[in-house]
C-alpha positions as CSV (number, residue, x, y, z in Angstrom):
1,X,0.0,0.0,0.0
2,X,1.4,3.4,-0.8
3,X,-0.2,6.5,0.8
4,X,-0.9,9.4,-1.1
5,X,-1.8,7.7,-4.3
6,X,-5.7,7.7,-4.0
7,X,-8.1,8.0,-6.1
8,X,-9.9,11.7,-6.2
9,X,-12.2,12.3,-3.6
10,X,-15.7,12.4,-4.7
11,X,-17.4,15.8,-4.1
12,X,-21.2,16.4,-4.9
13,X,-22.3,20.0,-4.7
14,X,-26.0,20.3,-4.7
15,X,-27.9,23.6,-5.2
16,X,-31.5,24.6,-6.0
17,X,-30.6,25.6,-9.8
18,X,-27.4,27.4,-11.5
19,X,-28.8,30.7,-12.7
20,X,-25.8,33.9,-12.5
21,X,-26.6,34.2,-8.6
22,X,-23.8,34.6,-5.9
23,X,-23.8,31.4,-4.5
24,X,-24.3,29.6,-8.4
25,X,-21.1,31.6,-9.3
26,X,-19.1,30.6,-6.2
27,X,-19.8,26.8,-6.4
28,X,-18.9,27.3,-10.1
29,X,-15.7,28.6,-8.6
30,X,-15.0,26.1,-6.4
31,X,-16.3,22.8,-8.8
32,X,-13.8,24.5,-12.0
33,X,-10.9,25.4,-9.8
34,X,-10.6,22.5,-7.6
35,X,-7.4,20.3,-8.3
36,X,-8.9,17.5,-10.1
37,X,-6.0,15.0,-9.1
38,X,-7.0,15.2,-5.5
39,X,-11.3,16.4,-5.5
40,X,-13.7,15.1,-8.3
41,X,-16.6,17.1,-8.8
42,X,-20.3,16.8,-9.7
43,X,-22.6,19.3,-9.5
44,X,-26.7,18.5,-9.1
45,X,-29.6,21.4,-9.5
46,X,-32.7,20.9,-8.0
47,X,-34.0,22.4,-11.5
48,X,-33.3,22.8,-14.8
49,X,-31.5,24.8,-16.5
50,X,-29.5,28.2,-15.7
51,X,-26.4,30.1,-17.4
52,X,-23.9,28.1,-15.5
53,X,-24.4,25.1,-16.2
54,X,-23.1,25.8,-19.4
55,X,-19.9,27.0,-18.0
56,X,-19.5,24.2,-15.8
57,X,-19.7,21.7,-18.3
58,X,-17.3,23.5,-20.7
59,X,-14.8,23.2,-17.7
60,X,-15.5,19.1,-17.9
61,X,-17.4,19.3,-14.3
62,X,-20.1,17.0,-14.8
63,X,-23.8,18.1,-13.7
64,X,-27.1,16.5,-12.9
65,X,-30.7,17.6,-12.9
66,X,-33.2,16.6,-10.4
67,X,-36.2,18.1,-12.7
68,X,-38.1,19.7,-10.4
69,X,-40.5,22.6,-10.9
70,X,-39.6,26.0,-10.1
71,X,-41.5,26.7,-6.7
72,X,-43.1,23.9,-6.1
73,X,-42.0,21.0,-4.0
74,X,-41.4,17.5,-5.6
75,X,-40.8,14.4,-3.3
76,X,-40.1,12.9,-6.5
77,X,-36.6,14.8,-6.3
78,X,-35.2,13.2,-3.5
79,X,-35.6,10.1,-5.0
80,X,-33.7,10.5,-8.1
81,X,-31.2,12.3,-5.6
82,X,-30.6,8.9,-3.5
83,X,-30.5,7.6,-7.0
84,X,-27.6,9.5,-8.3
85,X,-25.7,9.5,-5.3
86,X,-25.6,5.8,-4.7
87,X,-24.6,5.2,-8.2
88,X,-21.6,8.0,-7.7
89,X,-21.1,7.2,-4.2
90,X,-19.3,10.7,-3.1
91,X,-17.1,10.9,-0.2
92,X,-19.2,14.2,1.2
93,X,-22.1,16.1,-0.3
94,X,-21.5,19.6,-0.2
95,X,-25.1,21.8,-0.1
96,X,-25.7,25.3,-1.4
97,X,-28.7,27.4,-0.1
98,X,-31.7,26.4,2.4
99,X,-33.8,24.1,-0.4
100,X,-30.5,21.9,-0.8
101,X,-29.7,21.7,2.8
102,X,-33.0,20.2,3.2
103,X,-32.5,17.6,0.6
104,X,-29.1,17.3,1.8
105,X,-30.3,16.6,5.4
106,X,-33.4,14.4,3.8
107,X,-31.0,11.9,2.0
108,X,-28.6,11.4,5.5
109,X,-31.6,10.5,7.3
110,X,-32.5,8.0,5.1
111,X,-29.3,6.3,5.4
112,X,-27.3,7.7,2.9
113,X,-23.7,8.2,4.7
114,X,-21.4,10.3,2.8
115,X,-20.0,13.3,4.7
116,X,-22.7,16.9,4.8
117,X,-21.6,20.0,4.9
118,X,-24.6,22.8,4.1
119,X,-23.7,26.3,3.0
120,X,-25.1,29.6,4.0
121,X,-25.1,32.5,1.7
122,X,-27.1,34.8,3.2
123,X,-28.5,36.7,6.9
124,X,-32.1,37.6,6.7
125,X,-34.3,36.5,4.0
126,X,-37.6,37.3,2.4
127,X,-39.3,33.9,2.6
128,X,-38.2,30.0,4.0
129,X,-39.7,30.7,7.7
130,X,-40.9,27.0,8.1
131,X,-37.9,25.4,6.2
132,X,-35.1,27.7,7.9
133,X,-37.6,26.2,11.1
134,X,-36.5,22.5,10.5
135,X,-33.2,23.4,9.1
136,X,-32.4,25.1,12.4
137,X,-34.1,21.8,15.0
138,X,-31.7,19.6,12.9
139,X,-28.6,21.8,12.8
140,X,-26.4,19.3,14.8
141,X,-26.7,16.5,12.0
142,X,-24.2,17.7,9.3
143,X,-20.6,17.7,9.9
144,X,-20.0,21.2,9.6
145,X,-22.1,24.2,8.3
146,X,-19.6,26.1,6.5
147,X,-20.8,30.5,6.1
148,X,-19.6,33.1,4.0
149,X,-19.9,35.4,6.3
150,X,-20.0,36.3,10.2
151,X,-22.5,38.4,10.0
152,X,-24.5,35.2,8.2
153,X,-23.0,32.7,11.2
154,X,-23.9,35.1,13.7
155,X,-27.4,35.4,12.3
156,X,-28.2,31.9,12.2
157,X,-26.5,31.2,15.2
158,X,-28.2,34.0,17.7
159,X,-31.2,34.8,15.6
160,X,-32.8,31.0,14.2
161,X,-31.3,28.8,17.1
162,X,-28.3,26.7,14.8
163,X,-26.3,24.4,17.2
164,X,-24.3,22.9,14.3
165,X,-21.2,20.2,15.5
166,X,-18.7,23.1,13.6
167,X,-19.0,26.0,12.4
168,X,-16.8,26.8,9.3
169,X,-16.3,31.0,7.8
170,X,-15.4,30.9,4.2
171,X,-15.7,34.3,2.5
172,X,-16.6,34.3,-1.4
173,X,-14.0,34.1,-3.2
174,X,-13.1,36.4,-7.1
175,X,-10.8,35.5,-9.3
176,X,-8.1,38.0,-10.0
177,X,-6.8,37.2,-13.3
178,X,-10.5,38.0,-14.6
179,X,-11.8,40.4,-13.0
180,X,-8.7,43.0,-13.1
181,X,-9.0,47.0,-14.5
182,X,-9.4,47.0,-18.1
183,X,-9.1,50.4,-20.0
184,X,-10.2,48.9,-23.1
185,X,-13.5,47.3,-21.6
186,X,-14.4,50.5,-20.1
187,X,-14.0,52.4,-23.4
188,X,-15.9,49.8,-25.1
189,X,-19.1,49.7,-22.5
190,X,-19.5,53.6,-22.2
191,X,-19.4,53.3,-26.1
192,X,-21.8,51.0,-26.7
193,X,-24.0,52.5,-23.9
194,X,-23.2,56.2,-25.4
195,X,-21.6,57.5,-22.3
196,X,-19.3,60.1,-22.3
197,X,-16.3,59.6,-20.9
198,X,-16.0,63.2,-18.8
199,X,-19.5,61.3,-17.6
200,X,-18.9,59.8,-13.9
201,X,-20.9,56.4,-14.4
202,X,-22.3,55.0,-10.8
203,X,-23.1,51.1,-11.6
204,X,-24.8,48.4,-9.9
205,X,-24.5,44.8,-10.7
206,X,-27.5,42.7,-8.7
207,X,-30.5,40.9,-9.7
208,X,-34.2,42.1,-9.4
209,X,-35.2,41.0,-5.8
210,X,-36.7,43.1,-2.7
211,X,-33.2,42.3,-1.0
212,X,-31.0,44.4,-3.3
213,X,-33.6,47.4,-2.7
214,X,-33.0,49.0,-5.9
215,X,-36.1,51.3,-4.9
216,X,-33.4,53.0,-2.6
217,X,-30.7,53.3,-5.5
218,X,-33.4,55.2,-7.8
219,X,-34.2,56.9,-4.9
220,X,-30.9,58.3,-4.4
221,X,-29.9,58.2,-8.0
222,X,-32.5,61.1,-8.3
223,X,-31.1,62.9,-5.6
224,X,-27.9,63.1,-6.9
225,X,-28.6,63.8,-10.6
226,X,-30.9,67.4,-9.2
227,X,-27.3,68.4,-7.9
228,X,-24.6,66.5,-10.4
229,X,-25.7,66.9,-14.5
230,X,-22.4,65.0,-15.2
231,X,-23.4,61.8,-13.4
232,X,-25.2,58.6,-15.1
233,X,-26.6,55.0,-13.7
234,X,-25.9,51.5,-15.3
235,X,-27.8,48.2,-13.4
236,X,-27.1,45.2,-14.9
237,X,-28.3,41.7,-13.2
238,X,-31.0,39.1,-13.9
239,X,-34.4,40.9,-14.8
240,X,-33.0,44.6,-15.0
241,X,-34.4,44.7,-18.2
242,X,-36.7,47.4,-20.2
243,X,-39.5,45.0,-20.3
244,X,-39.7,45.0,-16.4
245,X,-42.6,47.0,-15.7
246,X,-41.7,47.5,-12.4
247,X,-38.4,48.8,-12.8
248,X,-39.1,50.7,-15.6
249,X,-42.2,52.8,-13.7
250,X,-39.4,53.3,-10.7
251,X,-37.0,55.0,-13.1
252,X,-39.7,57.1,-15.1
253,X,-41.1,58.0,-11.6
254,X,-38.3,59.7,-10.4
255,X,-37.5,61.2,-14.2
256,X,-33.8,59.0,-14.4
257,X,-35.2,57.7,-18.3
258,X,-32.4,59.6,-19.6
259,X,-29.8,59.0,-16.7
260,X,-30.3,55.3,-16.3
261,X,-29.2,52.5,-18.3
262,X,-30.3,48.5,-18.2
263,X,-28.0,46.2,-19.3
264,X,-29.7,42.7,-18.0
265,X,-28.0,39.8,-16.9
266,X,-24.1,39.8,-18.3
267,X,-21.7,36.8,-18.1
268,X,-19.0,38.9,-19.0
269,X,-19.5,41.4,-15.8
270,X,-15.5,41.1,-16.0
271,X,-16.2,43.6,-19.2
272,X,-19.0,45.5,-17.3
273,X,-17.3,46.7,-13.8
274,X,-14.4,48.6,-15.3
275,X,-16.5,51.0,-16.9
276,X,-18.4,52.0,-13.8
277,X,-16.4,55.1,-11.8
278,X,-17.9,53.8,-8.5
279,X,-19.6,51.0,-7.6
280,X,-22.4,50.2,-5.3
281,X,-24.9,47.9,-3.3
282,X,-28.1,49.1,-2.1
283,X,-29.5,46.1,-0.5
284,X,-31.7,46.2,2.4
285,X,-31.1,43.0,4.2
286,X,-29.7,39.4,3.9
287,X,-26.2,39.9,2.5
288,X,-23.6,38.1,2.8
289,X,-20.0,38.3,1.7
290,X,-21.6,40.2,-1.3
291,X,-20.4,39.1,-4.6
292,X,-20.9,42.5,-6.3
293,X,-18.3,44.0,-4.3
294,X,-15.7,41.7,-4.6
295,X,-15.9,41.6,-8.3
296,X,-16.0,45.4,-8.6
297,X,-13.2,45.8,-6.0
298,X,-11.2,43.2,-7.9
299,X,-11.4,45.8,-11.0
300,X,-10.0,48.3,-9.1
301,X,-13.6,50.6,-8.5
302,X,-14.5,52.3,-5.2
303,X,-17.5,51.1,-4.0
304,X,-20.1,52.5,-1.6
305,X,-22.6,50.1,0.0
306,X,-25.3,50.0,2.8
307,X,-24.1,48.0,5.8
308,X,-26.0,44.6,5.4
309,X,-23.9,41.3,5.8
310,X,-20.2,41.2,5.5
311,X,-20.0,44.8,3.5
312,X,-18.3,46.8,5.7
313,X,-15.7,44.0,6.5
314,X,-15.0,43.0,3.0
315,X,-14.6,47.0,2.0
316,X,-12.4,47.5,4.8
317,X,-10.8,51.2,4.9
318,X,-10.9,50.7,0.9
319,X,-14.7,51.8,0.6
320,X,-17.8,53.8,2.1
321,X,-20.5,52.5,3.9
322,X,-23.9,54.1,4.3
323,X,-27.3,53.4,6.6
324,X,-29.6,51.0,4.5
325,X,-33.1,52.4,3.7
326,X,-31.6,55.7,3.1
327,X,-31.6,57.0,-0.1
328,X,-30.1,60.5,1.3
329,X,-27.0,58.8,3.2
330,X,-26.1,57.1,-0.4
331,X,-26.5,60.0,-2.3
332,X,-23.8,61.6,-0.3
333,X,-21.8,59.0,-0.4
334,X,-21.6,58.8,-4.1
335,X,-20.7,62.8,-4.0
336,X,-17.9,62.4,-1.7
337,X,-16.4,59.7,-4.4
338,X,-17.6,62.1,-7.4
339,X,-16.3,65.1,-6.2
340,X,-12.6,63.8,-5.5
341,X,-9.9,64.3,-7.7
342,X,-9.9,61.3,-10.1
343,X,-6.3,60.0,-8.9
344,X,-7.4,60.2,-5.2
345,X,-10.5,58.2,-6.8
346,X,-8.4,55.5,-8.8
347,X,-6.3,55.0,-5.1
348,X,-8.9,53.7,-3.4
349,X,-9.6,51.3,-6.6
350,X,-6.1,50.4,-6.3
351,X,-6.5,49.6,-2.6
352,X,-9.6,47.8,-2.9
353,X,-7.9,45.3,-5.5
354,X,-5.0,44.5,-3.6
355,X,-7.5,44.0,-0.8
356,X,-9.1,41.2,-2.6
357,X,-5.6,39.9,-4.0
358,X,-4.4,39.4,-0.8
359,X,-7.4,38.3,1.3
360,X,-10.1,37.1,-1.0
361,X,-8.3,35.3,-4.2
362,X,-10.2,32.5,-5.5
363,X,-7.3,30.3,-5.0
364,X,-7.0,31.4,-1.5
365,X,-10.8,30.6,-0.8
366,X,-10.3,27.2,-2.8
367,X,-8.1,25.8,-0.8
368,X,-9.9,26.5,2.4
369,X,-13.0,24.5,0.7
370,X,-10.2,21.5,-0.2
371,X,-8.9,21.4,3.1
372,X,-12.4,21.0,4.7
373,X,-13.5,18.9,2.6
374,X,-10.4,16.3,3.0
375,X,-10.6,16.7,6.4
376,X,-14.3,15.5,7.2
377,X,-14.0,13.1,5.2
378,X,-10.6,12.1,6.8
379,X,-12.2,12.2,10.3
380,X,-15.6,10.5,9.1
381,X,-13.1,7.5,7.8
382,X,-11.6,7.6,10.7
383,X,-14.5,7.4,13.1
384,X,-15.5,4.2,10.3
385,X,-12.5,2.7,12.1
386,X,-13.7,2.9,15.3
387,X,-16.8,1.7,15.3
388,X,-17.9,-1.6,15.1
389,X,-20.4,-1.3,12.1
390,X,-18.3,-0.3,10.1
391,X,-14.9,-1.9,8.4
392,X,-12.5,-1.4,6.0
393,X,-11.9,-3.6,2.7
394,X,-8.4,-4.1,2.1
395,X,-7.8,-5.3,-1.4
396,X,-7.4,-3.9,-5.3
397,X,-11.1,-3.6,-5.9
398,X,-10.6,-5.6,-8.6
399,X,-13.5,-8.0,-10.1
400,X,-12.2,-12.3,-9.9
401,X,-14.2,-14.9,-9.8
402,X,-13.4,-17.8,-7.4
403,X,-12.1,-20.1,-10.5
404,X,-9.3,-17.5,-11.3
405,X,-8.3,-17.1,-8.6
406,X,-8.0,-21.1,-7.4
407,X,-6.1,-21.1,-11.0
408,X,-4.1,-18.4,-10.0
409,X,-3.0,-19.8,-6.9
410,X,-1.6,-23.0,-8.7
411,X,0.0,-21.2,-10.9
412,X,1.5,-19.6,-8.9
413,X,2.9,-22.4,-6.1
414,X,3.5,-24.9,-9.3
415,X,0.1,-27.0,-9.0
416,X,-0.4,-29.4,-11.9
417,X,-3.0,-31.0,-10.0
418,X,-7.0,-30.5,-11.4
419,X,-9.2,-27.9,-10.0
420,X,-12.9,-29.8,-9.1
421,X,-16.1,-27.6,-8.3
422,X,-18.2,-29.6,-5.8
423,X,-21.5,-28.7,-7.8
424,X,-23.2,-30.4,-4.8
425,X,-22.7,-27.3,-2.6
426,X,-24.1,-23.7,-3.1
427,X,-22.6,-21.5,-5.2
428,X,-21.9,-18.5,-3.1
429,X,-20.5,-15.5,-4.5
430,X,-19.3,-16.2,-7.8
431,X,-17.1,-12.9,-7.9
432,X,-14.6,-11.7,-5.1
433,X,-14.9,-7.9,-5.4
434,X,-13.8,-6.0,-2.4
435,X,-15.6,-2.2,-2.2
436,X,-12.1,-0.5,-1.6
437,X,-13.6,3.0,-1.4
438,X,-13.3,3.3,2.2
439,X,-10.0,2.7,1.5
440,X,-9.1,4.9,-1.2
441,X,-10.7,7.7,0.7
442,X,-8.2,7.2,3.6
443,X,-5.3,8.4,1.3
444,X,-4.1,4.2,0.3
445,X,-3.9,2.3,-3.0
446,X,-2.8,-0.7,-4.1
447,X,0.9,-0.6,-5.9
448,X,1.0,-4.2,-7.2
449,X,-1.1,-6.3,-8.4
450,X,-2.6,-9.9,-7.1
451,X,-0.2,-12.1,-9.1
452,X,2.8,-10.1,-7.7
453,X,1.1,-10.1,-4.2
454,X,1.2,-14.3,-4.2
455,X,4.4,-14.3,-6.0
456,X,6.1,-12.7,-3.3
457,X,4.3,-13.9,-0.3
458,X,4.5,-17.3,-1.2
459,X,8.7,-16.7,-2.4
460,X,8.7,-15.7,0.9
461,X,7.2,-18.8,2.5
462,X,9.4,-20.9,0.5
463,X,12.6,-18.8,2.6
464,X,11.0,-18.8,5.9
465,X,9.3,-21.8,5.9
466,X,11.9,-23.9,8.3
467,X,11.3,-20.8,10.6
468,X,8.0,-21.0,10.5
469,X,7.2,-24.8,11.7
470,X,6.3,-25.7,15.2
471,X,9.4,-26.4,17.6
472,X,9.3,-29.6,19.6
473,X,8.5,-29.2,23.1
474,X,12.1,-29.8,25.3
């Protein structure tokens, strides 16, 4: 046996689907960056579809589908879930957002025994009372509930009861090489949005949802634009479209139609954030670690947010943080930035990215999630040891029938002898095939085969052998 040499440990992530959301994009992260020699990856959505799947299979990271319908609840889906993972058998199932840690906790009670880790991405949230309600009486059953965030931890903890065995604070995580300043990108979007560039362009990057409040950032966008003709708003993010009615009454309401600009859901927000001078996050609760500032910071923009989550932590001394609900506090905020000389502007972009760089890398993050992940399942082998219903296989895991291998014994010790099958007896198990996956997880391999194995234990019988037999008693 030769330590080291195992196979991949196998990771499920499970989510409720893989549209462009925070927690989508970080599991995409952590699936496509993994090392692949050590952590294998699948990745199962409750539902179908999303723009990341896409992007995870490109990457090779294999994905599944339980087919369930937006909204509604399926107990169909937790049996094609116990169906999948018995065929993958994974060392740990990783869990992303309440829906999944449900599921997640469903399939352990009903026997399934990989490892569980659940995920929280959030602090308050509109909606999952009763399920939050369960989640929070069975807390203690995963291994570890991992948070990106303390405010988040601290939440759950204090506010909904959780007694988890561990708790575990893993911040998102950006990737640096992507999301970088990019004079060329900004040219490009102010162009094709016709900005001008002596314009200062205040962005926001966050889907349509009564958590991101962009009622307040209209609200304040229209403050600002009585006092500053030279200012303009991009939002991009799912459903930040012209053809939402709701959105597009906000903005007509305050009179931003010729200030504002909608730019949907983007993929390519690498391309988006540099052309915004300042960036922002108006949200009104249940933030995180908030993915829209670490990607903007990461592009080297200033950002001004309303102190929900993990903001004010992940800014640091690099940002500004406002009161939420109060459209007047942002507005001033976004001044201050405006009004500074543009190089005192670009420093704090500069310090904001090497925040990130330093503290928030992807790779950073990633190997936090790999070294939680081989340690619970390291300690869940190792309690296996211990206890007395469970065992571990030693072997190859190699498929042999009991005829090879008789053969392969005299073939091996120089029998010329027949081999007889006493047809009068019942057959057994016509295949020795030891699950070594225990095993495998444990770090240990096989490094020779059977043949070699018998070959050398039984050379070594032959030169021990005298050794070996009984003395006579004196």
């Amino acid at each position: 046996m030769k330590f080291g040499a195992a196979e991949p440990l196998r990771i499920v992530h499970l989510i409720t689907g893989l549209e462009a959301g925070g927690a989508e994009r970080m599991l995409t992260r952590v699936a496509t960056g993994s090392d692949r020699d050590r952590f294998a990856s699948l990745v199962i959505s409750m539902t179908a579809g999303g723009s990341m799947e896409e992007i995870l299979r490109r990457a090779g990271i294999r994905t599944e589908t339980l087919g369930m319908p937006r909204g509604q609840a399926d107990p169909r889906g937790i049996i094609r879930l116990l169906r999948i993972l018995r065929a993958w058998r994974p060392h740990l199932v990783q869990t992303w957002l309440y829906h999944a840690d449900f599921f997640g906790l469903s399939a352990r009670l009903l026997r399934h025994r990989p490892g569980l880790l659940w995920n929280i991405r959030c602090t308050e949230s509109a909606g999952s009372a009763a399920i939050r309600r369960v989640l929070s009486s069975c807390s203690a059953m995963p291994d570890a509930v991992v948070a990106n965030s303390v405010a988040g931890q601290q939440f759950h903890q204090e506010r909904l009861g959780y007694r988890p065995k561990r708790w575990e604070c893993i911040p998102n995580g950006f990737d640096t090489r992507e999301l970088r300043p990019n004079e060329v990108a900004r040219r490009r979007l102010r162009g094709e949005l016709g900005i001008a560039e002596t314009s200062t362009v205040i962005g926001m990057a966050a889907r349509y949802h009564p958590m991101k409040d962009h009622t307040n950032f209209l609200a304040a966008a229209a403050e600002l634009a009585q006092r500053r003709e030279d200012v303009m708003f991009v939002l991009a993010g799912s459903g930040i479209t012209p053809d939402n009615r709701k959105i597009g009454a906000a903005i007509g309401k305050y009179g931003l139609t010729q200030r504002v600009r909608l730019l949907g859901e983007r993929l390519d927000i690498g391309a988006v954030y540099p052309g915004f001078d300042i960036a922002t996050l108006s949200s009104a609760f249940g933030e995180g670690c908030p993915n829209a500032l670490g990607e903007a910071m990461a592009c080297g923009v200033p950002c001004v947010a309303t102190d929900s989550g993990d903001s004010a932590q992940l800014l640091g001394d690099t940002g500004l943080v406002v009161p939420r609900r109060s459209p007047a506090a942002l507005a001033r905020a976004w001044e201050r930035f405006v009004e500074m000389p543009s190089d005192e502007r670009r420093a704090f972009g500069r310090r904001a990215r090497e925040r990130i760089v330093c503290e928030y890398d992807i790779d950073i993050i990633i190997r936090r999630y790999e070294a939680l992940y081989a340690e619970i399942v390291s300690e869940n082998d190792g309690a296996a040891l211990d206890s007395q219903e469970e065992h571990i296989n030693i072997g190859t895991g190699e498929d042999l029938s009991i005829r090879d291998l008789a053969q392969l014994v005299c073939d091996v010790v120089g029998f010329r002898g027949e081999v007889e099958s006493d047809s009068s007896k019942p057959d057994g198990t016509p295949l020795k095939c030891s699950d070594v996956s225990r095993l495998r997880g444990l770090g240990w391999s096989a490094t020779i085969d059977l043949r070699t194995g018998l070959e050398r234990t039984y050379r070594w019988f032959l030169e021990n052998a005298g050794d070996l037999r009984p003395r006579s008693a004196s």
